[in-house]
N, C-alpha and C positions, 0 to 999 in steps of 0.2 A: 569431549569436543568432537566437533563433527565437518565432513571438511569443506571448505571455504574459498572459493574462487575470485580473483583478482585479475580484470581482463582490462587490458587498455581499447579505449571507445573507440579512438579513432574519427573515420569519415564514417567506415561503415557500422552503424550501431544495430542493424541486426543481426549480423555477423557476429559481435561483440558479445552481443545476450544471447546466439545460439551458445559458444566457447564457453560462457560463464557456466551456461546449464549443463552442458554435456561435462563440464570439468567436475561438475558437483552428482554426476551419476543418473544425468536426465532426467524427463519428468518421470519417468515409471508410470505414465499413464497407457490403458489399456484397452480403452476404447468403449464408449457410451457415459464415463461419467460427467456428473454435471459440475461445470470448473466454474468458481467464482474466483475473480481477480478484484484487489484494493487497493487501490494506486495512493498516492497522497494527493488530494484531489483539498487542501484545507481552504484555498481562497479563489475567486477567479480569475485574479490579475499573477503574472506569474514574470516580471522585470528582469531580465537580462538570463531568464531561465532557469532560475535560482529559488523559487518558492515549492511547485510541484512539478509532482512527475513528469519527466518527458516523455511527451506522446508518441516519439518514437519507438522509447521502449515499453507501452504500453501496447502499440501496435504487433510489435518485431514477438512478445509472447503472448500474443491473441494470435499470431502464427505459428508457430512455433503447439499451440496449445488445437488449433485445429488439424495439424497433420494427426495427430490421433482421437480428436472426441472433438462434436459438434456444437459439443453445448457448451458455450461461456455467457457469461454474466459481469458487469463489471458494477463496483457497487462503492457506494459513499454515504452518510448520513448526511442530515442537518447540524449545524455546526452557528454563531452566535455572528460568524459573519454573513450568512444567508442561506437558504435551503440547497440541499445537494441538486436539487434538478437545475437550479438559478444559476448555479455555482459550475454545473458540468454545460452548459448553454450556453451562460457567455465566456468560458474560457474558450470555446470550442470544441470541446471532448464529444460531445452530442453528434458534431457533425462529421468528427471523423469514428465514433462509432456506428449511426446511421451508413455511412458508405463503406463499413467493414461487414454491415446487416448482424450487429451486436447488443445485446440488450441492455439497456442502464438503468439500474433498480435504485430507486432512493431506499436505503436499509430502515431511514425512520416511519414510515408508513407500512414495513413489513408485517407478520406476525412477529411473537415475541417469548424469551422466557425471561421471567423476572428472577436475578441472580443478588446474593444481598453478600455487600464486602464492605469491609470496614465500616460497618453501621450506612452504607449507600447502597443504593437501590437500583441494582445496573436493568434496563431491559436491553438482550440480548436480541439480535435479528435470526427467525431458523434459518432463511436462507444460509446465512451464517454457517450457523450451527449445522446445521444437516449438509453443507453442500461435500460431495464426494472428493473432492479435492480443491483446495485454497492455498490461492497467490497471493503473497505481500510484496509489493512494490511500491517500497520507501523510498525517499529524497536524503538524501546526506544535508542537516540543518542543523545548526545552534538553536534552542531551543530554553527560554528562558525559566523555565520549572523542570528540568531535567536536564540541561545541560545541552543535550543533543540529541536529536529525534531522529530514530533510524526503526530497523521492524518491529522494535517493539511496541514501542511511542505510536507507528503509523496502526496500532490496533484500537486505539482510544477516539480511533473515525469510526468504530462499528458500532458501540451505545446507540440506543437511539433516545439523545438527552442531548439539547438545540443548547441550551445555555451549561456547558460543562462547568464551570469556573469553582463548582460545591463540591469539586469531585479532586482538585487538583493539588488539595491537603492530604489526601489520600494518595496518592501518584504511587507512593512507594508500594503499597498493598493492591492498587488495584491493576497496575500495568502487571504482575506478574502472575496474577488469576487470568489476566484475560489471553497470556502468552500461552495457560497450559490449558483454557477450557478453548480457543481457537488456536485448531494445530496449523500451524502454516505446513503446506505438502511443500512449499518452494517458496524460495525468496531471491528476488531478482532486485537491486539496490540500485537508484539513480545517482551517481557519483559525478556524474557530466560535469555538471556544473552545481557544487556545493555551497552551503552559506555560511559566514562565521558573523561575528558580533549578534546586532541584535533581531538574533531569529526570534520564530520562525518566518517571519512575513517582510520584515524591511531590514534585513542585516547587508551583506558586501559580497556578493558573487566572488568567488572563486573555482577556477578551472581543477578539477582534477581528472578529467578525461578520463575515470573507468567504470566496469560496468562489475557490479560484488553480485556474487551468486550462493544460495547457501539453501540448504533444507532447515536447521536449526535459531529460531532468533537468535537465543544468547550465544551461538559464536558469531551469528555474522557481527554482531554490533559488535563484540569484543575486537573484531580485524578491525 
């Protein structure tokens, strides 16, 4: 196990997400590589805060991720509720990336390699694959075919496959290939505001005001 930070949010949430990072042993970033960040980005409507990422903490390490390297990318697929570009436009995400001069790449229009698990046919995004370092930036959610969606779960946005639903028999085999063929370099966890009942899209907001930091998926979800 590898270790695991537990930061209260607070007012100030970049403050928050610096403490979570530095407690987990910083980025170890070195300057020039090319950093992809993957928010949970699953719908565009986002009710009392409780669906995706907050863009605070999506901002606070597109900070944090420029004091040492210039290059970020922030990326999402198509998903059965609407296209990533549809989806990152009217949440807003577009135009607080535009005024951070950030790029937003729909992963399903990428290149691709074709990865085959449990008799399914993942296409994998290079950017993905190839980028020099990768953020996962999960939502703390109930989750009705896993119970609860945290970094592992938030890796099943990088497929580039709009109608997933063939895939969700499979959950148990395919969320753990994708845990070890995409290394998360860092995982910064949106706890702000968490959901229980019926996630992930219309469950019951719940406060838990902190901000989880970790290098490895399987321990952060295990905190």
């Amino acid at each position: 196990m590898t270790r695991v930070s537990i930061v209260e949010a607070g007012e100030d949430i970049p403050e928050a997400v610096r403490r979570a990072v530095e407690l987990v042993g910083g980025l170890g970033l070195r300057g020039g590589e090319r950093v992809v960040v993957k928010p949970n980005l699953c719908n565009a409507k986002n009710p009392d805060g409780m669906v995706i990422t907050d863009f605070r903490i999506i901002e606070a390490v597109i900070g944090l991720v420029r004091e040492h390297s210039g290059s970020v990318v922030v990326v999402e697929s198509d998903n059965i509720s609407d296209t990533a570009d549809n989806r990152a436009r009217k949440s807003g995400l577009l135009d607080l990336l535009d005024g951070l001069g950030v790029e937003f790449l729909n992963l399903s229009g990428d290149d691709y390699e074709v990865h085959e698990v449990a008799g399914r046919k993942l296409r994998l995004p290079r950017t993905v694959l190839d980028a020099d370092y990768f953020v996962n930036l999960p939502k703390i959610k109930t989750e009705g075919h896993v119970k609860v969606t945290l970094s592992i779960k938030n890796l099943f946005g990088v497929p580039q496959r709009r109608k997933k639903s063939s895939l969700h028999s499979k959950l148990g085999e395919i969320l753990p290939y994708l845990a070890k063929v995409i290394r998360s370099d860092l995982i910064v966890v949106d706890g702000i505001v968490a959901m229980e009942g019926n996630g992930p899209l219309i469950g019951t907001p719940r406060e838990l005001g902190v901000v989880v930091g970790g290098v490895n998926p399987v321990s952060v979800d295990a905190v």
